[in-house]
Residue, then its C-alpha position, 0 to 999 in steps of 0.5 A: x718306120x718303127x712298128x711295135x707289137x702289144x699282145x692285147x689276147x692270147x690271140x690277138x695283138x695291136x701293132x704301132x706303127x710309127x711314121x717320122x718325116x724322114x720316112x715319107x718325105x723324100x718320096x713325097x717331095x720327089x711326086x711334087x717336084x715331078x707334077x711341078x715339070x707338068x703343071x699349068x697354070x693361068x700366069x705361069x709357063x708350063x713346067x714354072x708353077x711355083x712349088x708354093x702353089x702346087x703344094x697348095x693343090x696336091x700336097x695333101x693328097x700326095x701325102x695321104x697316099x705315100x703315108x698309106x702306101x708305106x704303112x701298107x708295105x710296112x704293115x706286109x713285111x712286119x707280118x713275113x718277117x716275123x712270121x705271123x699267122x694272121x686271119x683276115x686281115x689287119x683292122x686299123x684302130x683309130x685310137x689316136x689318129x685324130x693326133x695325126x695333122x695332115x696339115x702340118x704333117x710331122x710324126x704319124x701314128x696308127x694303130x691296127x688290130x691283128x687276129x692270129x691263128x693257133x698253134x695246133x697239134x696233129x696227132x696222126x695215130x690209127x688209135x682215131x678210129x675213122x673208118x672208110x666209107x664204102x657203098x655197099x653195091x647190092x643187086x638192086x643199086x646194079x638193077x637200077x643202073x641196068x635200067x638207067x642204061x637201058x633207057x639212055x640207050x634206048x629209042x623213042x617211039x610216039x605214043x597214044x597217051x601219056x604216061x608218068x615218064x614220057x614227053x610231051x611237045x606241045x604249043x604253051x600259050x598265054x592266055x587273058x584274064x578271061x581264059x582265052x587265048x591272048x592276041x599277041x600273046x607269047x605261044x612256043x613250041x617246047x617240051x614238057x617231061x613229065x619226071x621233072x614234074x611235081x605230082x600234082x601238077x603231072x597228074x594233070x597230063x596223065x592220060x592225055x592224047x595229042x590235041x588234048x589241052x591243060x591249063x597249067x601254071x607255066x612256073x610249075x612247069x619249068x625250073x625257074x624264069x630262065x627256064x621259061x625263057x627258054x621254053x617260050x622263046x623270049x628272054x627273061x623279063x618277059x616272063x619275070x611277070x607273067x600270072x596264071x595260067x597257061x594252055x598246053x595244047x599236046x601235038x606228041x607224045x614220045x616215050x623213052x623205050x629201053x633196049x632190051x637186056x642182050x648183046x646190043x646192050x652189052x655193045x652200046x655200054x662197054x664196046x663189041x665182044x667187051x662182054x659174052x653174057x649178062x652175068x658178066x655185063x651185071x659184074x662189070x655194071x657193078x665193078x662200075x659203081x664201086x670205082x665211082x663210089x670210091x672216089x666219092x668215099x675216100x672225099x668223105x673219108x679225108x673230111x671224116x679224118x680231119x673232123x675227128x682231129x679238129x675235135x681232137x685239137x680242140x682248135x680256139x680262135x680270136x672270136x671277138x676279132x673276127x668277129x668284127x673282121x666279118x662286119x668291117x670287110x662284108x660287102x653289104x652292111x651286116x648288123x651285129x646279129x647277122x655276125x652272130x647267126x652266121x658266125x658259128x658255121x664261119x667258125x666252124x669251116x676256119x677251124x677245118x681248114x687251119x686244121x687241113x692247112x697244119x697237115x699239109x705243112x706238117x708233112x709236106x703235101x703241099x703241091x709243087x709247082x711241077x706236079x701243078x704243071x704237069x696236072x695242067x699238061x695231062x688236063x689238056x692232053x685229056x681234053x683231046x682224048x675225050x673227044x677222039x681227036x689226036x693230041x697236038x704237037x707239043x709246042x702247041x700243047x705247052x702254049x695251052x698248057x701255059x695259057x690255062x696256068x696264067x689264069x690265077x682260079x684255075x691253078x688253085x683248083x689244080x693245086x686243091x685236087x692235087x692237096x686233096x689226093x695227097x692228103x687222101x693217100x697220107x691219111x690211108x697210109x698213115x691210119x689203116x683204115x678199116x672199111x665199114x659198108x653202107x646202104x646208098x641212104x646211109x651213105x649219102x646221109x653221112x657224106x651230107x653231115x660230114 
């Protein structure tokens, strides 16, 4: 087979492929001859069909798919040999196939259209200017995680009538078109919390007592058909079409009450005699969420860096290819404004990741399939710690440590986290950077925009 590239663009080419007859016919004879030992039919013995008629029968089909093979095959090695970085993939150009006779087959010629990627240069130089983002853990940020651990560890008690923040277990029932309860209808058990609910619609239990009932719109109640599903005991097509509304009738009223600030406290969250007085509890509260902001600033951090080194770079791509890369391999048929619309934010996401990808090349953080191994061996170890049960023989721990390394998705996600706090680490090694403190809105605003 002889393949020829045509630069058609600064990044884009058409490759040629060129197939003769001594290239597929040998394999293609080879598949006749094999089908011919096994073949029957009416007037010949088993194995005695004569070649003229099994020709006749599977000839064509053998061809196209040996032909296809080859070029496929073909096409892969041309691509690693030469060492070219394409995007999506080869797109066939049907220009000139029509000269291609499969019934008398002889030369063969395709044509397949190739998007590349772009040379790009990273300059790493603290001179980017890309600051760390840190939250900025105020006494308020630590007096609302207080109050969150003193409801999470608090106890229920039953009250009189309910408040914003309370439960409500109740039967909801379904109801006629005249408002009254339906014969057969659904009718569960469930539970109604009322901070899930939109004001309006809490409003309507506010101050309720148990016995009372509220009409309600079951759907405003819950967090969609499975949700529903759930809370009225059915599956999801029985209430994919239910309309108006439903009857809550209140049967109690429970109420989260927080533990007071104090060594009881002080004990659930951090272990006995971990802590000798609030302000310590405050201080390790504290210590608390600004380990767990951190992790979520350095993310934030490695995409500020490679947004500004995208910019940078000025990275430009083969548009008109991908383009129509986009509409040949979508799924469902997608019209040429439908590419258009979307294709800015596509671009923008390629552009990031070659980007990332020519950093991880240029200075060697790509994982290694040791440091992959030894990820999945400390997860699974993990596992058994989290839930207080003693770590298995190692045998057995190899054994699941390669079952979880067989599964294809889970060893991306491994080398994706290991890429990720290479590259984290890199980039504050290499650039210095200086931490500017943030509110928590401003904080969460900046990691949505980055």
């Amino acid at each position: 087979m002889n393949i020829e590239r045509e630069e058609t663009g600064n990044l884009t080419a058409t490759l040629k492929l060129k197939l003769d007859p001594a290239d597929y016919a040998p394999a293609v004879e080879k598949t006749l001859k094999d089908q011919r030992k096994t073949a029957s039919w009416p007037g010949f013995r088993p194995g005695q069909v004569p070649m003229s008629i099994i020709r006749k029968r599977i000839g064509k089909s053998v061809l196209v798919n040996e032909v296809e093979r080859l070029v496929d095959s073909n096409l892969r090695s041309y691509i690693e040999e030469n060492k070219l970085r394409v995007l999506g993939q080869p797109l066939p150009n049907h220009e000139g196939v029509d000269h291609n006779n499969w019934e008398e087959p002889g030369e063969f010629n395709f044509r397949y259209e190739v998007g590349m990627a772009p040379a790009i240069e990273v300059n790493m130089d603290a001179k980017l200017g890309v600051k760390l983002p840190v939250v900025d853990v105020n006494e308020e940020l630590v007096d609302k995680e207080v109050a969150d651990m003193q409801r999470r560890f608090g106890k229920l008690i039953d009250v009189e009538a309910a408040g914003d923040k309370d439960m409500l277990i109740g039967d909801l029932i379904e109801l006629d078109g005249a408002g009254q309860i339906k014969p057969g209808g659904l009718m569960n058990r469930t539970t109604i919390t009322m901070e899930d609910l939109a004001e309006e619609v809490r409003s309507l239990f506010l101050g309720k007592t148990a016995g009372d009932a509220v009409e309600v719109d079951p759907h405003k109640v819950s967090k969609g058909h499975d949700d529903l599903a759930k809370m009225l005991g059915t599956d999801h097509e029985a209430v994919h079409h239910l309309a108006g509304n439903m009857r809550f009738r209140i049967a109690e009223i429970k109420r989260m009450e927080s533990l007071e600030t104090g060594p009881e406290l002080f004990a659930r969250v951090f272990g006995p005699e971990a802590v000798a007085d609030e302000a310590e509890f405050r201080a390790k509260v504290k210590q608390g969420l600004e380990e767990m902001f951190r992790q979520d600033s350095e993310r934030i951090y490695k995409r500020l860096v490679v947004n500004a080194l995208m910019d940078q770079a000025s990275i430009g791509l083969p548009d008109a290819f991908l383009k129509r890369w986009i509409a040949v391999t979508n799924q469902k048929p997608i019209t040429p404004e439908e590419v258009e619309s979307g294709y800015a934010e596509y671009a923008q996401g390629l552009r990031k990741q070659l980007m990332q990808d020519r950093i991880v090349e240029k200075y060697g953080l790509e994982a290694k399939v040791e440091e992959i191994t030894e990820f999945a061996r400390r997860y699974m170890s993990g596992q058994f710690a989290q839930y207080g049960i003693p770590e298995p023989e190692e045998a057995r721990l190899q054994e699941m440590t390669g079952r979880m390394l067989g599964d294809q998705e889970q060893v991306r996600k491994i080398r994706d986290t290991i890429v990720e706090r290479k590259l984290i680490a890199h980039f504050k090694a290499m650039l210095s950077p200086v931490e500017e403190r943030l509110s928590l809105d401003d904080f969460v605003n900046l990691a949505r925009q980055a």
